[in-house]
N, C-alpha and C positions, 0 to 999 in steps of 0.2 A: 471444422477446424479441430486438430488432435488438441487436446489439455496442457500439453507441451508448449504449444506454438502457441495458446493462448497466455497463459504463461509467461513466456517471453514478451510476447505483444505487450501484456499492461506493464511489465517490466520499463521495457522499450518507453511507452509511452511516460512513464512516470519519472524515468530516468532525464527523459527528454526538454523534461517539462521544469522541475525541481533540481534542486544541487541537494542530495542528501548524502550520507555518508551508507547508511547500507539501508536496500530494500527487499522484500522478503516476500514474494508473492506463490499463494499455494492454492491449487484449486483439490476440495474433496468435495466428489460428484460433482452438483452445480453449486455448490458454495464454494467464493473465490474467499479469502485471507488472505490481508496485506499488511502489512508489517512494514513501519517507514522510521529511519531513524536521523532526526536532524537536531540539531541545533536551534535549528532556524524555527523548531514549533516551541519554545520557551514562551515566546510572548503573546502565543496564539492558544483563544480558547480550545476545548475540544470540539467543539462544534464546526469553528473555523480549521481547526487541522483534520477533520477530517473533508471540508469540503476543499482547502487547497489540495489532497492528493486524489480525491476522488472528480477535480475540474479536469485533467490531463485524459479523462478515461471517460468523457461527456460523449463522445460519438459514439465506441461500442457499449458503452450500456443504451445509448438510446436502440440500435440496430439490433440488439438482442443476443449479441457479441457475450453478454456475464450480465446478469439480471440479482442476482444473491451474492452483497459484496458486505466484509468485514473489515473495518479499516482500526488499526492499533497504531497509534504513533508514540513516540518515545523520543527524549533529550538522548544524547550518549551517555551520562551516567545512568539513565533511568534504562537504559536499553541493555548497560551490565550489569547490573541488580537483576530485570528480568530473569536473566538466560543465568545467573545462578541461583534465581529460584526454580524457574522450572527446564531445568537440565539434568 
């Protein structure tokens, strides 16, 4: 599968799964980067906000589909702070 179309897939998948407001998925080489932005992880540890977007994505990582995942979550104001730091 092109990096593209993977890509999309955990997109797809994450999209699918969660109501967020913007998600950000980047693969360089075999490390994937995901970037999730809700609301909805305010009242969620980080432990837990990273296991709610990494449960949508439980079958390709088991099949070997993305094995090296980085998971970032953000409120929406902590996700505009971000990107005017490092922009």
């Amino acid at each position: 599968m092109e990096t593209g179309d993977v890509e999309e897939l955990v997109s797809k998948l994450i999209n699918e799964a969660l109501t967020l407001d913007e998600v950000h998925v980047k693969f360089d080489g075999s490390q994937c980067r995901i970037n999730a932005v809700s609301d909805m992880f305010d009242d969620l540890s980080r432990v837990k906000r990273q296991q709610t977007v990494l449960k949508p994505l439980a079958e390709i990582i088991k099949d070997g589909t993305i094995h090296a995942i980085t998971v970032k979550t953000f409120n929406k104001a902590q996700w505009q702070r971000d990107k005017l730091f490092n922009s």
